[in-house]
C-alpha positions in Angstrom: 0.0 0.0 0.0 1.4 3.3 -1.0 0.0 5.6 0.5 -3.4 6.3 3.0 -6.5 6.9 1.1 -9.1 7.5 4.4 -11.8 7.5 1.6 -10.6 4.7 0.3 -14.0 2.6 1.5 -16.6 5.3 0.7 -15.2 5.3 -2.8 -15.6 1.2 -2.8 -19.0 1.3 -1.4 -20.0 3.7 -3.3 -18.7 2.0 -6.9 -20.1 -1.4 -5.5 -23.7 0.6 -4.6 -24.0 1.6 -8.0 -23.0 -1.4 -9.8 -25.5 -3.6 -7.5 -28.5 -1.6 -8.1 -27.4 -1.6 -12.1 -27.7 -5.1 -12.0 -30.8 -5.1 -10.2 -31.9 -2.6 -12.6 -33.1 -0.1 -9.6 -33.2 3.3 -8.8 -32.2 5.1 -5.2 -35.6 5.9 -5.0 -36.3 2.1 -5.2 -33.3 1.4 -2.3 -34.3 4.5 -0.6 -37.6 2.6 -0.5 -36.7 -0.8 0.9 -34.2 1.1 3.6 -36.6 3.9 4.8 -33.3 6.3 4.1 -34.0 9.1 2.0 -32.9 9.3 -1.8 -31.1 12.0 -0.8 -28.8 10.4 1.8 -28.4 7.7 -0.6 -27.2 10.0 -3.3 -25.0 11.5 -0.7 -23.2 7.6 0.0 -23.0 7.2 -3.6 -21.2 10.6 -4.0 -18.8 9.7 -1.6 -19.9 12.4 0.5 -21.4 10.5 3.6 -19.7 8.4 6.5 -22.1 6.0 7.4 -22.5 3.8 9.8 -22.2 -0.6 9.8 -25.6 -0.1 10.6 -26.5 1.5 8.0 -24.6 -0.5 5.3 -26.3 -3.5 6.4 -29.9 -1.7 5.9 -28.7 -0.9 2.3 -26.9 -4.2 1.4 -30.0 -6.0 2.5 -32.2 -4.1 0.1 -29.6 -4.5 -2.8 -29.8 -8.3 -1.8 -26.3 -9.1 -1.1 -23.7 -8.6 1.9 -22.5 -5.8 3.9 -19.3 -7.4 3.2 -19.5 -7.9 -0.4 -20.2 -4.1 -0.7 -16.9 -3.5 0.8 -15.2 -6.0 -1.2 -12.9 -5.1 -4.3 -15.0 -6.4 -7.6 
């Protein structure tokens, strides 16, 4: 590892949101939806611009139908 990236993992989750609800063929309004977050705070994850909590990620992975792990994981 060359050097610290402390955004390193909201870039990855955020990349990983937006492939998973691709796939799914979703909007944010749709995870926003199954979550109970708003769009907006989901747009705000996805822009890299929120620090969320585990709690949180599992609340989103669950409506995306996969793991709180694999939206952490490199693809």
């Amino acid at each position: 590892m060359d050097t610290f990236d402390p955004l390193a993992l909201r870039k990855l989750l955020a990349r990983n949101m937006r492939i998973r609800r691709a796939e799914l063929a979703i909007s944010q309004e749709e995870v926003a939806l199954r979550t109970g977050l708003t769009q907006a705070y989901l747009s705000g994850i996805e822009r890299e611009k929120r620090n969320i909590s585990l709690d949180t990620i599992q609340k989103i992975a669950f409506a995306l139908e996969t793991t709180g792990s694999a939206l952490l994981n490199m693809r």
